[in-house]
Residue frames as qw, qx, qy, qz and C-alpha x, y, z in Angstrom:
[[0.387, 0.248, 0.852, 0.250, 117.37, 110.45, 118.99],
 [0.258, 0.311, -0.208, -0.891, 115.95, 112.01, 116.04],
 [0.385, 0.445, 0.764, -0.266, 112.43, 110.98, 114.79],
 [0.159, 0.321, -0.280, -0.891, 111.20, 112.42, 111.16],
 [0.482, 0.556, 0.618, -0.277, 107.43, 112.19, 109.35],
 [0.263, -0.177, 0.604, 0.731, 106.87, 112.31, 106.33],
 [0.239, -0.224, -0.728, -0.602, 103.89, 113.85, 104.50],
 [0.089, -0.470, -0.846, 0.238, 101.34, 114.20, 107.46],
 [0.212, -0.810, -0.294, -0.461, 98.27, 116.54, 107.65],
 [0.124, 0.481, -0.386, 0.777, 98.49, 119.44, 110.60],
 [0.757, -0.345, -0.226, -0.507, 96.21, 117.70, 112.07],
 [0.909, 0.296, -0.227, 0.187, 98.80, 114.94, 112.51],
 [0.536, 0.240, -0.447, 0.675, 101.61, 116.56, 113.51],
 [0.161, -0.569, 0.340, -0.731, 100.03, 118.69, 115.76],
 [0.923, -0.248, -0.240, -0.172, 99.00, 115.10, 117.57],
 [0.734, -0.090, -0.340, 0.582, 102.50, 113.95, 117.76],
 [0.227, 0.583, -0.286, 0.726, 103.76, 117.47, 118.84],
 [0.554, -0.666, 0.084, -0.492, 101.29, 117.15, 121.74],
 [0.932, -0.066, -0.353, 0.034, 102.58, 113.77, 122.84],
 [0.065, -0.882, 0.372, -0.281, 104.69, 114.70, 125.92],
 [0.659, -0.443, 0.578, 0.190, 106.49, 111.31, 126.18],
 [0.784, 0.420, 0.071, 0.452, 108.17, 112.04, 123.18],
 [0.113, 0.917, -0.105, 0.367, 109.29, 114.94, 124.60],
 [0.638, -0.604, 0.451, -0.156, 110.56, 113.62, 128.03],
 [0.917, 0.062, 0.264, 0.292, 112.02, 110.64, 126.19],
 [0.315, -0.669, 0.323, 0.590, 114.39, 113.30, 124.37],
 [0.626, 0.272, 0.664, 0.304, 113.17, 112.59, 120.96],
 [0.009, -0.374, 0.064, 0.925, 113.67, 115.38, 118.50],
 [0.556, 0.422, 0.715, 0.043, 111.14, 115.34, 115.85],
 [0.009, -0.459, 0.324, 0.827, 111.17, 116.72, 112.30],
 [0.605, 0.502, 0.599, -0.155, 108.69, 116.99, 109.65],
 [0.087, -0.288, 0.444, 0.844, 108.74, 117.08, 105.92],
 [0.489, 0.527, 0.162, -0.676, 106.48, 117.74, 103.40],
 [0.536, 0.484, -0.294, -0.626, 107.53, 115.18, 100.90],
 [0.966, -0.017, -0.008, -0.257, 107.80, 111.92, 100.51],
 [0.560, -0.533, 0.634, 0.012, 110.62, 109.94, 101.58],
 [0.855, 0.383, 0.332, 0.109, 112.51, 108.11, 98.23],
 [0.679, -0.314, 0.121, 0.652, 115.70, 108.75, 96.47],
 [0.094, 0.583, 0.145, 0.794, 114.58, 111.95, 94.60],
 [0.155, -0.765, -0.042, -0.623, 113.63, 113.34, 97.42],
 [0.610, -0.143, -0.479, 0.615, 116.24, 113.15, 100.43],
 [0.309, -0.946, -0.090, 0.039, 115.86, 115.49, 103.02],
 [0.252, 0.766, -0.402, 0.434, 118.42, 118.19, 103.57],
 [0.468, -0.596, 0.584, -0.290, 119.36, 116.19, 107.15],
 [0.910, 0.061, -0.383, -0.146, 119.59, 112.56, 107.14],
 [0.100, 0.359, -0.788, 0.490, 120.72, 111.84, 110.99],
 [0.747, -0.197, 0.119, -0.624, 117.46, 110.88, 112.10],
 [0.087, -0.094, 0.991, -0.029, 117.28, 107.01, 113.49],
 [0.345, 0.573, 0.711, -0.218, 113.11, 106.97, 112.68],
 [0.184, 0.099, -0.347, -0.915, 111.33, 107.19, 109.88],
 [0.365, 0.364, 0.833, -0.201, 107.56, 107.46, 109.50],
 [0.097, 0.212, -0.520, -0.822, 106.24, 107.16, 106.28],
 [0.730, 0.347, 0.333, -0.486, 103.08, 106.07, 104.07],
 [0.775, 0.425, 0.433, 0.177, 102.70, 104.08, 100.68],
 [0.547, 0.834, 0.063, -0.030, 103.61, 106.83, 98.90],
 [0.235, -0.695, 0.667, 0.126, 107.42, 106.91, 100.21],
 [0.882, 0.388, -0.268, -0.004, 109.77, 103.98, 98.39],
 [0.482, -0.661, 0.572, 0.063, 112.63, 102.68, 100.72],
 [0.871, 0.393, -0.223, 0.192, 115.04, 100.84, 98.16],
 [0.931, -0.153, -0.076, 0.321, 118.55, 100.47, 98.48],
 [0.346, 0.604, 0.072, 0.715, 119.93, 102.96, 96.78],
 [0.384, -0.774, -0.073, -0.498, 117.71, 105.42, 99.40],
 [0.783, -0.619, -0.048, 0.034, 119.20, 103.62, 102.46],
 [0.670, 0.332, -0.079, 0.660, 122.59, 103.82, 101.67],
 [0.077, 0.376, -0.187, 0.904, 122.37, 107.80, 102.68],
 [0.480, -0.692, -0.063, -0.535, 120.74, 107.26, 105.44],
 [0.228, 0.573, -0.640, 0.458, 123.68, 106.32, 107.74],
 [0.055, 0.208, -0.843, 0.492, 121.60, 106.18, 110.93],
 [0.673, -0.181, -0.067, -0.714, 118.42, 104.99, 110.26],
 [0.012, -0.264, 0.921, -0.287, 117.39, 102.12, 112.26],
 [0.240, 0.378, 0.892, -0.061, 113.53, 102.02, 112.25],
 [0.212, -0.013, -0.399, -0.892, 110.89, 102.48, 109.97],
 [0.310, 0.298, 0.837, -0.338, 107.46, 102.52, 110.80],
 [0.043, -0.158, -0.591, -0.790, 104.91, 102.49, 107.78],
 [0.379, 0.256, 0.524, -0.718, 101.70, 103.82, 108.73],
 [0.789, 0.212, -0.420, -0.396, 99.79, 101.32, 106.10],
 [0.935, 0.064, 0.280, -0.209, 98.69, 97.61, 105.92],
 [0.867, 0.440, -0.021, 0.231, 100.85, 96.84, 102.94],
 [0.487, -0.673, 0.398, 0.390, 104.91, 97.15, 103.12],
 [0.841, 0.294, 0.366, 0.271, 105.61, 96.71, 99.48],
 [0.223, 0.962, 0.052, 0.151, 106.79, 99.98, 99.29],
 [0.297, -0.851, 0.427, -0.075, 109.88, 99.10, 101.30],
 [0.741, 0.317, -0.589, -0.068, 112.63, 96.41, 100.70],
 [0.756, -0.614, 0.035, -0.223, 112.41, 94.41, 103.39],
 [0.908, 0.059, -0.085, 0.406, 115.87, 92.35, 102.35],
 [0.514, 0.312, -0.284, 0.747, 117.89, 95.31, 102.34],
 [0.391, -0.753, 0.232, -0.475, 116.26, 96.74, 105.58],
 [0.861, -0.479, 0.159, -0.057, 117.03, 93.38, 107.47],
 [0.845, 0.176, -0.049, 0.503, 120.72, 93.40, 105.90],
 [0.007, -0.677, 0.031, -0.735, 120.92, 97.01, 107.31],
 [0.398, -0.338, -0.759, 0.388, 119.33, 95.77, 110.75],
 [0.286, -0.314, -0.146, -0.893, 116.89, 98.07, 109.89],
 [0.159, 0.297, 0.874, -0.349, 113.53, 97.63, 112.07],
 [0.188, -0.095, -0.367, -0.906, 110.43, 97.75, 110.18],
 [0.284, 0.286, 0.695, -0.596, 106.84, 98.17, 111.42],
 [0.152, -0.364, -0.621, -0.677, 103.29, 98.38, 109.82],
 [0.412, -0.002, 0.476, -0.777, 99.73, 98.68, 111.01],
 [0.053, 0.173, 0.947, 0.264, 98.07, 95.12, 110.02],
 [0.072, 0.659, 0.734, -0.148, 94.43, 96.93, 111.35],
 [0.110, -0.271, 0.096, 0.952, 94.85, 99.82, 109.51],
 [0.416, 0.208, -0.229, -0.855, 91.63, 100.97, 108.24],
 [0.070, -0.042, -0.972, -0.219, 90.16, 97.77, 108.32],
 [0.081, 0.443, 0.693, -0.563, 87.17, 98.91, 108.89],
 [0.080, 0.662, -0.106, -0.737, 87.18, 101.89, 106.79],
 [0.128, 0.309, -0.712, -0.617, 88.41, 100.29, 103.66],
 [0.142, 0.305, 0.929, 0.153, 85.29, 97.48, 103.93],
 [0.153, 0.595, 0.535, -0.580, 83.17, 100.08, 104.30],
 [0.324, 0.600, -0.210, -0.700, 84.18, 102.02, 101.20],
 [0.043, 0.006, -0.886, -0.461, 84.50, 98.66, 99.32],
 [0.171, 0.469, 0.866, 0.043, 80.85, 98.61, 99.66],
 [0.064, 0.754, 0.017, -0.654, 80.27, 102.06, 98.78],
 [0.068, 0.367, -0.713, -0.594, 81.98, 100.84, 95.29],
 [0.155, 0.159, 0.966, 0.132, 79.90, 98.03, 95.36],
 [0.225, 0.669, 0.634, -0.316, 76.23, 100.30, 95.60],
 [0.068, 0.649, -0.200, -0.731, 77.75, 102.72, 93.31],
 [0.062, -0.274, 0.891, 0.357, 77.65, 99.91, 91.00],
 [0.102, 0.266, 0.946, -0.155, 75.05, 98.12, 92.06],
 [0.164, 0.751, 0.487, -0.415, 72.62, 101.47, 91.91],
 [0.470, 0.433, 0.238, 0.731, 74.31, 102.92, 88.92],
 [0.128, -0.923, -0.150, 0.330, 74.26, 106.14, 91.23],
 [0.188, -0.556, 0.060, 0.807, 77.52, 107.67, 89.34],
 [0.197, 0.124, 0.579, 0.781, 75.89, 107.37, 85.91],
 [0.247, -0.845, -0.445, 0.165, 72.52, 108.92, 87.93],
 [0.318, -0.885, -0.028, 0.340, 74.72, 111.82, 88.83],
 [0.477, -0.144, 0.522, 0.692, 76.40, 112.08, 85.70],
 [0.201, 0.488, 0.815, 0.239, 73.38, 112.21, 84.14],
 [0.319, -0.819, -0.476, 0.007, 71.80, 114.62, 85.79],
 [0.461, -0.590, 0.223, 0.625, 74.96, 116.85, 86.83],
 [0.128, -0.159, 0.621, 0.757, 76.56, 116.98, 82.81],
 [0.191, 0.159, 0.905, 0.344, 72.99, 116.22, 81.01],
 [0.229, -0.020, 0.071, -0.971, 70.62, 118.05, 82.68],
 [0.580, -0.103, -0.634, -0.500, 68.48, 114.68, 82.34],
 [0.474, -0.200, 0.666, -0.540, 66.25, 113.49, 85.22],
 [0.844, 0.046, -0.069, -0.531, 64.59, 110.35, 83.46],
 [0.595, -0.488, 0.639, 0.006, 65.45, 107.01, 84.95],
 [0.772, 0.570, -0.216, -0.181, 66.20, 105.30, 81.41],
 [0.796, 0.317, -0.419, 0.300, 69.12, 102.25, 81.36],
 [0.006, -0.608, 0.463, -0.645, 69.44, 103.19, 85.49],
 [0.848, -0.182, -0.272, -0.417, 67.84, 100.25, 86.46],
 [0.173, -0.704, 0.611, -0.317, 70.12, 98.37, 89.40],
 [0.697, -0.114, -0.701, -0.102, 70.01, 95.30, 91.32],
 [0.664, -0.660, 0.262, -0.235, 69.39, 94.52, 95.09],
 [0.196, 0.481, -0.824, 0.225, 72.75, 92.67, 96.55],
 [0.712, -0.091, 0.579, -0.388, 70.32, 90.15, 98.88],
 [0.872, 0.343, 0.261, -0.233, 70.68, 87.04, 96.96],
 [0.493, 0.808, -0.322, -0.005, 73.68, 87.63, 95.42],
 [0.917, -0.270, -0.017, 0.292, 76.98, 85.96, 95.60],
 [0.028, -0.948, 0.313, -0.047, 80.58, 87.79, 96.90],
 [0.878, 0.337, -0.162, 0.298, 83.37, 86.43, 95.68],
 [0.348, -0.879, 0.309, 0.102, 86.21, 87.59, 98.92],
 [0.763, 0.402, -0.311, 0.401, 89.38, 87.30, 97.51],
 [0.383, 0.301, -0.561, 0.670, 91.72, 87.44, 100.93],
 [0.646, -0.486, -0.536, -0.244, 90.20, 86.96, 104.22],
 [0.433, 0.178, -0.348, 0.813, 92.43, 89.07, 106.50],
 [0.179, -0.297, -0.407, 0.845, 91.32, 91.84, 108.53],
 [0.299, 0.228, -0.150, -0.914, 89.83, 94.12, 106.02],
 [0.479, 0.001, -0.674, -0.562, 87.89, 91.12, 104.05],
 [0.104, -0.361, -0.852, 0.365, 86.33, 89.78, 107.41],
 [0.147, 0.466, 0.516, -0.704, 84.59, 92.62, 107.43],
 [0.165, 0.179, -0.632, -0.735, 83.56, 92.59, 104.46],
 [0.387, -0.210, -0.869, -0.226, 81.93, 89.57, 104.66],
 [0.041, -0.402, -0.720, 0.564, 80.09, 90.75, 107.79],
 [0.245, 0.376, -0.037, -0.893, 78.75, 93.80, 105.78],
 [0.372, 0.117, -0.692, -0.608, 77.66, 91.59, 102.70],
 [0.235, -0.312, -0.909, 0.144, 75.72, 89.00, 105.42],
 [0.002, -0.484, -0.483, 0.730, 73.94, 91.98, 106.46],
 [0.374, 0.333, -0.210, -0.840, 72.96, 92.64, 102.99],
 [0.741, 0.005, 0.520, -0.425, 71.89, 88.95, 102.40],
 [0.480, 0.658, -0.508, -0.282, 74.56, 87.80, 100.47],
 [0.975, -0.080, -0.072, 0.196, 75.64, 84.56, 99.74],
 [0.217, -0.850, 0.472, 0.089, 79.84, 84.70, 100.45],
 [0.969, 0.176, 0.056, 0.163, 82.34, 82.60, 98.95],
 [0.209, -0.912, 0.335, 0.115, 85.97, 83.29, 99.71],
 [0.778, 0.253, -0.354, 0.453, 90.21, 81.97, 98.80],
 [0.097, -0.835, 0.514, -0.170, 93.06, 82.83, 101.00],
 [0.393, 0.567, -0.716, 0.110, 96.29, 81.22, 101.36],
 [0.089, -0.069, -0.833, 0.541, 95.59, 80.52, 105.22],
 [0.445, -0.566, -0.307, -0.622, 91.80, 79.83, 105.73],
 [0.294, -0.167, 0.521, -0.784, 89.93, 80.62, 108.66],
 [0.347, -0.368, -0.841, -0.191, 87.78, 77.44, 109.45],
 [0.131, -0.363, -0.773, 0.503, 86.49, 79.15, 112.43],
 [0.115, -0.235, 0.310, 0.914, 85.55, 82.19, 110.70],
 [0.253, 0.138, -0.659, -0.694, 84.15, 80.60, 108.34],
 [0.280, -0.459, -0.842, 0.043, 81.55, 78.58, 110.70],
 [0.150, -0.630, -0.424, 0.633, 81.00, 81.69, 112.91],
 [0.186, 0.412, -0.194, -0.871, 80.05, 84.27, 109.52],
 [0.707, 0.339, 0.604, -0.144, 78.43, 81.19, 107.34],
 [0.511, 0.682, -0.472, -0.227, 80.84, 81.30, 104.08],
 [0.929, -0.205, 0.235, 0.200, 82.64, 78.78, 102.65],
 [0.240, -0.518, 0.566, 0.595, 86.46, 78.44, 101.14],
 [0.826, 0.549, 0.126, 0.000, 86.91, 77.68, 97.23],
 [0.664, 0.038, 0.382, 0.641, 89.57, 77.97, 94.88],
 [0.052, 0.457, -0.010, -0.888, 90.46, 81.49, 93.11],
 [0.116, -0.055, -0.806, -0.577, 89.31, 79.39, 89.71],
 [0.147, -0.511, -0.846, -0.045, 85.45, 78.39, 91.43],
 [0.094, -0.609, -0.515, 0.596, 85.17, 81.59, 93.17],
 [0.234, 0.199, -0.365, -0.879, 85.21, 83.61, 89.68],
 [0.175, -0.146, -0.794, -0.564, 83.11, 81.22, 88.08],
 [0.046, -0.640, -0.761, 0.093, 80.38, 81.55, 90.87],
 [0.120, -0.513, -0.351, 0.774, 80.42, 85.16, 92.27],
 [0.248, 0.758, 0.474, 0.374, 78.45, 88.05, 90.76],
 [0.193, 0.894, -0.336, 0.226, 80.74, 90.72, 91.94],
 [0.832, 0.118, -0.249, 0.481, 84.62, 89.59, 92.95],
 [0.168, -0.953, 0.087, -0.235, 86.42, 91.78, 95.70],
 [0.691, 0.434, -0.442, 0.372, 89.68, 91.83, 95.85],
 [0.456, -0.866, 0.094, -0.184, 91.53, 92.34, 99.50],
 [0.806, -0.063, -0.070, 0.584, 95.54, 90.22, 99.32],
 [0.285, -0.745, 0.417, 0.434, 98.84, 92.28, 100.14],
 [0.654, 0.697, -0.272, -0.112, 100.83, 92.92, 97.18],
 [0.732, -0.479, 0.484, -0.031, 103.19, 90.24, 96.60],
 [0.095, 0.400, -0.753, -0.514, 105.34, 88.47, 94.06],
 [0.070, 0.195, 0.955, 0.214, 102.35, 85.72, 94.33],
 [0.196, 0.621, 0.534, -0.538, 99.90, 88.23, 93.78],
 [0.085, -0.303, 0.496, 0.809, 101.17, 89.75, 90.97],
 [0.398, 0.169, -0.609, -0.665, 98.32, 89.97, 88.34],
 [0.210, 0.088, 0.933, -0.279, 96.31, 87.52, 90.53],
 [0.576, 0.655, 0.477, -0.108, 93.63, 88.48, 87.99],
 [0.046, 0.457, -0.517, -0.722, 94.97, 88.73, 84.65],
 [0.617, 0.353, -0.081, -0.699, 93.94, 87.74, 81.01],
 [0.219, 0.047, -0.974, -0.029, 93.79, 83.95, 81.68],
 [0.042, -0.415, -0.817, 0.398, 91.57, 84.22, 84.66],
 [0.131, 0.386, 0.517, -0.753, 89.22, 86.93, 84.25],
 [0.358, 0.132, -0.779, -0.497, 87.59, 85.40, 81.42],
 [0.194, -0.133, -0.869, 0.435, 86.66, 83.13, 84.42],
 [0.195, 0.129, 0.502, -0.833, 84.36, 85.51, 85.81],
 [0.367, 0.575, 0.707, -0.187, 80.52, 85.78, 85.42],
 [0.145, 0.541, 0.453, 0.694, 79.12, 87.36, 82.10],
 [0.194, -0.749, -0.284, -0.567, 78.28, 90.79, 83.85],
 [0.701, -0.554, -0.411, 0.180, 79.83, 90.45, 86.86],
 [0.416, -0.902, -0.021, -0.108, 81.55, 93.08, 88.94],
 [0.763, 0.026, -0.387, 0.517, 85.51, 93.82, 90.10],
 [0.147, -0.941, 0.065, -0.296, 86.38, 95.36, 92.88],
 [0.800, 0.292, -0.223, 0.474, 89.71, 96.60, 93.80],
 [0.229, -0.945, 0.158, -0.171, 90.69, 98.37, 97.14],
 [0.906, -0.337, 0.075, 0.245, 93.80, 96.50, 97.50],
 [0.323, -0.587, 0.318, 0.671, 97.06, 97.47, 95.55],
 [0.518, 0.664, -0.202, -0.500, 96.97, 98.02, 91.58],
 [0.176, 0.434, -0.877, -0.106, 99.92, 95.59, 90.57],
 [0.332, -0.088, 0.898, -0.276, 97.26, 93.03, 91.73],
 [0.665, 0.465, 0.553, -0.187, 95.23, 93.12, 88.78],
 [0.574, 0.139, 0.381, 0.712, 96.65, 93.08, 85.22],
 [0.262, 0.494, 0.053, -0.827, 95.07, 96.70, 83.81],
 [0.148, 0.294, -0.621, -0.711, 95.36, 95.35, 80.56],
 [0.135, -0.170, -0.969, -0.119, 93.29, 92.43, 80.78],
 [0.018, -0.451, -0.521, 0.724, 90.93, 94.62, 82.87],
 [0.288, 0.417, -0.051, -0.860, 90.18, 97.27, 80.12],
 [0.225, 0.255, -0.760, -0.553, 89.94, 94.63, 77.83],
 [0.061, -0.359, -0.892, 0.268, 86.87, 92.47, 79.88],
 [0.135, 0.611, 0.526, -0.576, 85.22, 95.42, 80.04],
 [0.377, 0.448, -0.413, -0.698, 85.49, 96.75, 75.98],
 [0.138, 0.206, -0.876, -0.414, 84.35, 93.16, 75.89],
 [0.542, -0.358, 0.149, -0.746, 81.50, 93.81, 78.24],
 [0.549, -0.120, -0.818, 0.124, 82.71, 90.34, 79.81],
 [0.338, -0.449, -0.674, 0.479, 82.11, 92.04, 82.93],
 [0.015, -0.877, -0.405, -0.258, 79.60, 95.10, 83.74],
 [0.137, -0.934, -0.064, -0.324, 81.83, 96.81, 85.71],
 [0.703, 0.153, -0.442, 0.535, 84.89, 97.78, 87.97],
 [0.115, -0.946, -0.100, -0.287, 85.19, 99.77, 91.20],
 [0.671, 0.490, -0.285, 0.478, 88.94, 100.97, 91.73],
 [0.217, -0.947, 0.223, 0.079, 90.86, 102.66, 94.38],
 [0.320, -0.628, 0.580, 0.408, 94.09, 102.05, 93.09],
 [0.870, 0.470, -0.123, 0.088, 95.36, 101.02, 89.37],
 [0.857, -0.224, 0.192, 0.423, 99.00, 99.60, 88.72]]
C-alpha cells in the first residue's frame, strides 16, 4: 500500500517517517511538495492514501487519474475542498479532524477581537510607519459588558464562548443544532441569526462552509448589525459576501473586521 502527503513541514514528515507501524504495516510513503488538484498531479498516481489540507481541491476531473485511490484523509475541520458525491460514487473513504485546532482557532479569534478592541494594529502602525507615539483616536473599549454574537456553536465556538465568559461578556449564539445543555452549563442563550446581529457588539463567525452558508452574511443582513459593531471571520471566506463587507465598512456601518480568510 502506498500512502502520499501533501504539502507538510519537515517537521511533519519527519513525524510520520518515525512512526514504525507504518513501517511494519508495509506502507510505502511518499511526499510532495505541492498541493494535490488537477494542475498539479504527481508524477505517480498508484498510491491508495491521500493526505491533504484545504489548500488541495479533490473534484472529479482530479479523481478520475487517480485509479487507486481509496482514502482521503483531510487534515482540517472543513471538507469543502473535496467532492464528497464523487468520492462516495468512487467508494472513496474520506476523513477529517472535527477538533482540529479548536482550541487554537478560539484563541486567535480573540486575538482579532483585542486587536480590535485595543486598536493595537493602528498603535503599531502608528508608531512603526509614523514615528508617532501620541495616543490620539487610540482610545479602545474593555470587552466585560459587552455582547458576542457566536455564530455556530461547534467545537471551535464553545470555546469561544468560554474565553468571552472569562472576559465578562454577555453571549448570544444561532446554530442549526443547539446545545441546550451547553447552553445552561456556559450561561448563553440561542437566538435567531436576524436578533443576534441586531443585539451583539462584535459578531463571530464559526459554521462549515456550505451551500446554506453561502454568504450567511451578505448585503441584506449586515445592515442588521450594530452601528459600530465588529465582524469576525476565522471560518471560510465564501461565508461572508466580500462585497457587502467592504461596503458596511466605506459606510462605517460597522467599525471593523478581523479576517483570516476572504472568499
Amino acid at each position: 500500500m502506498k500512502a502520499a502527503f501533501f504539502v507538510l513541514t519537515q517537521q511533519q514528515r519527519d513525524y510520520i517517517m518515525a512512526q514504525k507501524s507504518l513501517r511494519n504495516a508495509g506502507v510505502t510513503l511518499v511526499f510532495y511538495d505541492e498541493v494535490l488538484d488537477v494542475d498539479h498531479i504527481p508524477p505517480e498516481v498508484d498510491f491508495e492514501i491521500a493526505s491533504i489540507f484545504i489548500d488541495s481541491s479533490i473534484d472529479e476531473k482530479l479523481v478520475s487519474k487517480l485509479p487507486n485511490l481509496k482514502f482521503i484523509a483531510t487534515q482540517s475541520t472543513g471538507y469543502d475542498h473535496i467532492d464528497l458525491d464523487v468520492c462516495k460514487r468512487r467508494g472513496i473513504i474520506v476523513s477529517s479532524v472535527p477538533s482540529y485546532g479548536e482550541r487554537t482557532v478560539a484563541e486567535y479569534t480573540f486575538a482579532l477581537i483585542l486587536m480590535l478592541s485595543r486598536k493595537m494594529y493602528d498603535a503599531y502602525h502608528r508608531i512603526r510607519e509614523k514615528r508617532q507615539f501620541n495616543l490620539r483616536e487610540l482610545q479602545g473599549f474593555d470587552l466585560y459588558g459587552k455582547t458576542l454574537g457566536v455564530v455556530g456553536t461547534g467545537s471551535i465556538g464553545k470555546h469561544v464562548i468560554r474565553i468571552a465568559k472569562g472576559f465578562g461578556m454577555n453571549v448570544v449564539a444561532c446554530d442549526v443544532y443547539p446545545n441546550e445543555a451547553m447552553s445552561k452549563e456556559l450561561e448563553f442563550k440561542y437566538c435567531s441569526l436576524e436578533e443576534l446581529l441586531e443585539q451583539s457588539d462584535i459578531v463571530t463567525l464559526h459554521v462549515p462552509y456550505l451551500k446554506s452558508t453561502h454568504h450567511l452574511i451578505n448585503k441584506e443582513n449586515i445592515y442588521q448589525m450594530k452601528r459600530g459593531a465588529y465582524l469576525i471571520n476565522t471560518s471560510r471566506g465564501q461565508v461572508v459576501e466580500t462585497e457587502a463587507l467592504v461596503r458596511a465598512l466605506k459606510d462605517e456601518h460597522i467599525a471593523g473586521a478581523g479576517l483570516d480568510v476572504l472568499e
